[in-house]
N, C-alpha and C positions, 0 to 999 in steps of 0.2 A: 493497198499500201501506198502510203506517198512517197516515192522515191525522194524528194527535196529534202525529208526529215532526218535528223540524224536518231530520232528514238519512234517507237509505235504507242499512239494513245493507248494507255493502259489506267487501270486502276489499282490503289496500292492502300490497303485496309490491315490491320491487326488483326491476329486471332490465329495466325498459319503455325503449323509443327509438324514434327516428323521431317526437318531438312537441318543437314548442317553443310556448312564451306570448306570445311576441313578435312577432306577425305582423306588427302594426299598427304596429312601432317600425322595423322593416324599411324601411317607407315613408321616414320620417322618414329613416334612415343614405342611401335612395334618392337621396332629392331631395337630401341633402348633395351628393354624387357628383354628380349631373344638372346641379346648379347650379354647381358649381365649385367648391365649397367646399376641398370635401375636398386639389382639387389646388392649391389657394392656399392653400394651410394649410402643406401637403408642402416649398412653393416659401421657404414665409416662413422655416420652421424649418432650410431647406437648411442652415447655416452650421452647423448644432450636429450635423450626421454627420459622424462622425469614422471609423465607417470602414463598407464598404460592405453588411455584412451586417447592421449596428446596425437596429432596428428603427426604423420611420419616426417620428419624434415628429409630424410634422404630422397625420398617421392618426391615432394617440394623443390628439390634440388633439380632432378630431372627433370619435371614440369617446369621449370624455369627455363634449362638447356633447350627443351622442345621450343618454348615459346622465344627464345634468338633465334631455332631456325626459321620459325615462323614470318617473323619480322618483327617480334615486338620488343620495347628498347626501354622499358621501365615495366615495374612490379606491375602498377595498374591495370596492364596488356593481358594480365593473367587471367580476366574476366571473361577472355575470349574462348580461352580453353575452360574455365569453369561452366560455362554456360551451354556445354556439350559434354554433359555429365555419361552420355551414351556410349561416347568414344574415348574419353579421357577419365572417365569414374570423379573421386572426391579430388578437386584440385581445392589445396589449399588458400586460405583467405593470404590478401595484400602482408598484413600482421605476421601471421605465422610464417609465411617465408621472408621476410624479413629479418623475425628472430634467426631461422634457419642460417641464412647467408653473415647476422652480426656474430655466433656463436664463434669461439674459435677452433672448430673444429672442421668447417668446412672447407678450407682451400686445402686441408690433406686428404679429406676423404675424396674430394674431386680428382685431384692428381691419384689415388691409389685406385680410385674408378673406372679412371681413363686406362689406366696401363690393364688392368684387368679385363677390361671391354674389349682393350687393343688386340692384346693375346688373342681373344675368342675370333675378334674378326676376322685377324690375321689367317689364323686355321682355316676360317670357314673361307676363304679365299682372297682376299684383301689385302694379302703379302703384297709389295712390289718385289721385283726383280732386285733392282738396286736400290741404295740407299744414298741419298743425297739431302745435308742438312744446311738448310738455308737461313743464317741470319741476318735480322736488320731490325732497327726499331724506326718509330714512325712518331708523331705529335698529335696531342688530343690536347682541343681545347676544352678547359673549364672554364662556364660561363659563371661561376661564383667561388669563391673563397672556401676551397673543399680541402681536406687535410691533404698534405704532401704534395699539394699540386704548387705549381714554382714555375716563376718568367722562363721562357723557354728561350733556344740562341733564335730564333724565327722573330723574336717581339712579340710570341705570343703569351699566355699563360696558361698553363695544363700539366698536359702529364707525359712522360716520353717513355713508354715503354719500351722493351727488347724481346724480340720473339725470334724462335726457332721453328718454321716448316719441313714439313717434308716435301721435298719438289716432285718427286714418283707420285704419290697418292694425296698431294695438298692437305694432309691431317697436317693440325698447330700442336708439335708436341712439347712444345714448353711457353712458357713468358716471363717475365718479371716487369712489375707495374712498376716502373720509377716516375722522379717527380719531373717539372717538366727544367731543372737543371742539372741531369744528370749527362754526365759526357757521354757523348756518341762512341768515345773509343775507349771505353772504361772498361780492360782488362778483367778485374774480377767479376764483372757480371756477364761480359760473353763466357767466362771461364762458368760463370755457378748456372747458366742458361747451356748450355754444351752439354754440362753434366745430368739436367733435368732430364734435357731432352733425350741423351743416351738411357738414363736410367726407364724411361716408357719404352724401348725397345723390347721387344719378347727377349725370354733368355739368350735365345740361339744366336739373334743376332747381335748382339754383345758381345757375345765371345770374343777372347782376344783384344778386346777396347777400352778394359778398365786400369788404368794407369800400375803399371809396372805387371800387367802380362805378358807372356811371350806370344810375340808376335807370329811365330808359327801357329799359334789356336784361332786364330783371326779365320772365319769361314764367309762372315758375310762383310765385303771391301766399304769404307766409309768415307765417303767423301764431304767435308766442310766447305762450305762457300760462304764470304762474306764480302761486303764494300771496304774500304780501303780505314774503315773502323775497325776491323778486325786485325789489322797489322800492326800489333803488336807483340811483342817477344815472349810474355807471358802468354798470350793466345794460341801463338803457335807452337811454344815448346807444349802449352797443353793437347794441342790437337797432334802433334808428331808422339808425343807419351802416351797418347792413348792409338796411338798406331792407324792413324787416319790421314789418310790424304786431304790438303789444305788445297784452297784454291779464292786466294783473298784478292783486292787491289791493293793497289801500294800507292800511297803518296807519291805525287813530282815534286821530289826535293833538287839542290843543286846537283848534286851526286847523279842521278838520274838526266838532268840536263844534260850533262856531262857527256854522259852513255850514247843518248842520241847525236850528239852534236858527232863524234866519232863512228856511229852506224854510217856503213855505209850504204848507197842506194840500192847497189844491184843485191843487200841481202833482205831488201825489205818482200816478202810475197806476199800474194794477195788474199785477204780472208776469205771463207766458203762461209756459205749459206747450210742451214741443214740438210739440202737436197742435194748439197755436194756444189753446187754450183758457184762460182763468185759471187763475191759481196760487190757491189759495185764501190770504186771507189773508196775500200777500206783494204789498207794493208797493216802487216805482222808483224813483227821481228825476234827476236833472243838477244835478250842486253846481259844474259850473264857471267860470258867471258866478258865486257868493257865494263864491267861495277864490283866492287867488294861485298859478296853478300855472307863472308864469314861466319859477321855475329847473328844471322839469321839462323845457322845451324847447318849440318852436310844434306847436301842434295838439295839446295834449293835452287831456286833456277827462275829468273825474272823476263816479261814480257812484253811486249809495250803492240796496242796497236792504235794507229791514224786513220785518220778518214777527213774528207769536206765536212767541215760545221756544216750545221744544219740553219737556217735561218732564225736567230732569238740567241744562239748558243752562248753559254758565258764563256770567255774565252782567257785564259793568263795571255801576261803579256810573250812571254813564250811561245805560245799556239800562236798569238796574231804577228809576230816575228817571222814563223813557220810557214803560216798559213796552211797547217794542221790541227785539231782537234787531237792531242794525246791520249791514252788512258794506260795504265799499265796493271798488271797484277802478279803476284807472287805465289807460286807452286812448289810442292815436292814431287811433283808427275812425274813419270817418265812418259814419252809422246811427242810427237810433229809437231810442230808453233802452232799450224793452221787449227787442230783437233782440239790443243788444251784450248787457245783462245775460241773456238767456238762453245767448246765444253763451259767457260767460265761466263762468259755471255749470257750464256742460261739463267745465271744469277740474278738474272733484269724480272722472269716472273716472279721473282716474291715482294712484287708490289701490288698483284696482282692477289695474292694471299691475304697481303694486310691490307687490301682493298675488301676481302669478302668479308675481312672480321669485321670493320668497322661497319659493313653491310648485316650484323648480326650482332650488336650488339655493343662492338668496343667504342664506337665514338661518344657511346653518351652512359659515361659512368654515374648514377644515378642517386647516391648514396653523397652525403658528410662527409663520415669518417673512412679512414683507409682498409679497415676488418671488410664490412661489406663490397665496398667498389675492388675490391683483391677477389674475394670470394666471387664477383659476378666476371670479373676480365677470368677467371680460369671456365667460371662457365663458358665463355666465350669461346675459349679455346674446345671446350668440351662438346659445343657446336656446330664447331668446324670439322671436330672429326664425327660426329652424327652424319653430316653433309657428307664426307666424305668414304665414311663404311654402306652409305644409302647407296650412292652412285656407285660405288663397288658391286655390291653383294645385290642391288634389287634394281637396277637402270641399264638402260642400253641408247646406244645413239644417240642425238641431239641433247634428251635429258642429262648423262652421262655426264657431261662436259659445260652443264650450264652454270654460269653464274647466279647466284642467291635470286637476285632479281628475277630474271626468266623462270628460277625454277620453280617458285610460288606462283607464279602469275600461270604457269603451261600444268604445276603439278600439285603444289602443297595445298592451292587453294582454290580446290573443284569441290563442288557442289554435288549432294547428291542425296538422294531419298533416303532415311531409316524407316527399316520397317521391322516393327517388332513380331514375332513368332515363334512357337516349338521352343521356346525358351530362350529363344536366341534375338541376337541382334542382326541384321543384314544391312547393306549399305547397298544402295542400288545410282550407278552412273550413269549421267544423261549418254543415251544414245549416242547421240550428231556430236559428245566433245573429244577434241580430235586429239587428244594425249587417253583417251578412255581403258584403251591394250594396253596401255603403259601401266597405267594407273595399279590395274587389277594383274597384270604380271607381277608388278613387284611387289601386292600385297600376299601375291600366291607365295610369292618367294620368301618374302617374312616370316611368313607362315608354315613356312616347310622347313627351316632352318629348325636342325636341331645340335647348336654348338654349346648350348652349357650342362 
């Protein structure tokens, strides 16, 4: 072997089989099926078979979701999964899921999929402890003249949707596609995105959260997080109505300058790190006694914390007056300034959320008209929570916690022999690959699961 070479002379001829790349994705189409997906998909789309040998569009549906985890990002991708007819059976033609996703019947049966799947996984151990819902929208550019898409406030042109995650277990349990001039702080869509998102919760955790309950039936505590978009009055009397803890940003208005300019030094302390440890150089405060937050509602309670800009930082003329970096945000907690502000902090991963979507699917809405590209952004969402019932219920360690990238590259997309026998199919992993125990644990585990 030549060490100098980055490859070994080999030979590379037609004619090979009995191998697919797909081991690790196999999993993934598993647990669809194990959880129910698959057959609340089948149920939702029932209306739109028209006759009995039509191919399943709720199948098509799945097989779509499987192939965002995959990494593919338009219908044509689906050729990949068609052409491992071993491990995936009859995936439908380009055509037919197309029709599937124009029909208008899929962006309900997706959504009543999801919360059905949800349920099953949640059971089988997929609960998180807490519940913490994060919203925020992000901007997708359209490279052509596609229904609803609109000048964005960036200079771009696209589409600006609004999503809500779960920050415990990264499922997307809501969205709405807007165009790309719809306001960042538009009231009834965090309002109708809060309510989606609530409405996927399993029953249990509900309880207590649907506007004019008693707040003593409340079992499992709900905390809202948003940027300083979400501070509005309608937003928050709906998240205080549904008996949920808020934890938004608040604009620096004058009022607010105000507040600071009268804080004094010796109450500002010092923010903590998760590890308890000080923030360097970033301190706390409570502006709620020096500001009127009446019309916000009882119990609300305002924060503000400073720190050194960072090098680049955009700064109001305020902070370059201060020679401070402001940010503040707005609470119904009860809790120490140090706790909620690091509590609220936390709202900085769901960029990291609408980072995986667009890694699965949402940067490139593929589709004309608004029916389909709606239909394929909930698939989206419905692959984030694949991703993230997989890493649940069948991952441990490094996988557990990988992003989309790594985990194709380390899991969804290993190689490995089919060998057919005894009626059966088998899948046989190279030796020497060094996710190999992973791979075959978590298809043991797919495969033991018995939640529906």
């Amino acid at each position: 072997m030549n060490a100098s070479r980055a490859a070994n002379r080999v030979a590379m001829t037609l004619g090979g089989k009995g191998v697919t790349s797909r081991a690790g994705t196999l999993v993934v189409a598993d647990l669809a099926d194990q959880l129910g997906l698959t057959e609340a998909l089948s149920e939702g789309m029932a209306p739109v078979v028209q006759r009995r040998r039509r191919r399943d569009p709720g199948v098509a549906l799945c097989h779509i979701a499987v192939l965002l985890v995959d990494g593919g990002d338009c219908l044509s991708d689906l050729a990949v999964l068609r052409n491992e007819p071993d491990l995936f059976g009859t995936v439908a033609s380009d055509s037919t899921a197309e029709r599937a996703l124009e029909s208008g019947w899929a962006k309900g049966a997706i959504t009543e999929a999801r919360k059905v799947a949800r349920e099953v996984a949640w059971e089988g151990g997929a609960a998180p402890a807490t519940v913490t819902l994060e919203l925020d929208a992000t901007l997708l550019d359209a490279h052509s003249d596609k229904e609803d898409a609109a000048p964005t406030y960036k200079g771009g042109f696209g589409f600006h949707p609004l999503c809500c995650f779960l920050d415990e277990t990264n499922e997307a349990l809501a969205g709405k596609l807007r165009a790309g001039n719809a306001g960042a702080n538009d009231a009834n869509d965090h309002i109708e995105v809060l309510a989606a998102a609530m409405d996927q919760l399993p029953e249990g955790w509900r309880s207590g959260h649907e506007l004019g309950d008693d707040p003593a039936a409340v079992v499992h505590p709900i905390l809202v997080r948003a940027d300083s978009a979400g501070a509005t009055h309608d937003f928050v009397d709906e998240v205080v109505g549904r008996t949920g803890e808020l934890s938004v940003g608040f604009h620096i208005d004058q009022n607010v300058r105000n507040a600071l300019g009268l804080a004094q030094e010796e109450d500002w302390v010092p923010a903590i790190e998760l590890d308890g440890t000080v923030r360097d150089g970033a301190f706390v405060i409570e502006l709620t006694e020096l500001i009127d937050l009446d019309r916000w509602g009882t119990g609300m309670r305002l924060f503000s914390r400073r720190e050194r800009p960072h090098p680049g930082a955009q700064l109001t003329l305020f902070d370059t007056q201060e020679g401070w970096r402001h940010q503040c945000f707005l609470t119904n907690s009860k809790g120490d300034v140090e706790t909620l502000e690091l509590r609220h902090r936390g709202h900085a991963r769901v960029e990291d959320r609408i980072r995986d979507a667009k890694a699965m699917g949402m940067r490139n809405l593929p589709f004309r008209d608004v029916v389909p590209n709606d239909a394929w952004f909930q698939l989206v969402l419905c692959a984030m929570d694949l991703v993230a019932w997989t890493k649940a219920l069948c991952l441990d360690g490094e996988l557990a916690i990988a992003e989309p990238k790594r985990l194709r590259y380390a899991f969804l997309h290993t190689a490995a022999r089919i060998v057919h026998g005894a009626r059966r199919v088998t899948l046989r992993i190279q030796h020497q690959w060094p996710w190999e125990k992973d791979l075959v644990e978590a298809f043991t585990r797919v495969r033991a699961l018995d939640l529906c």
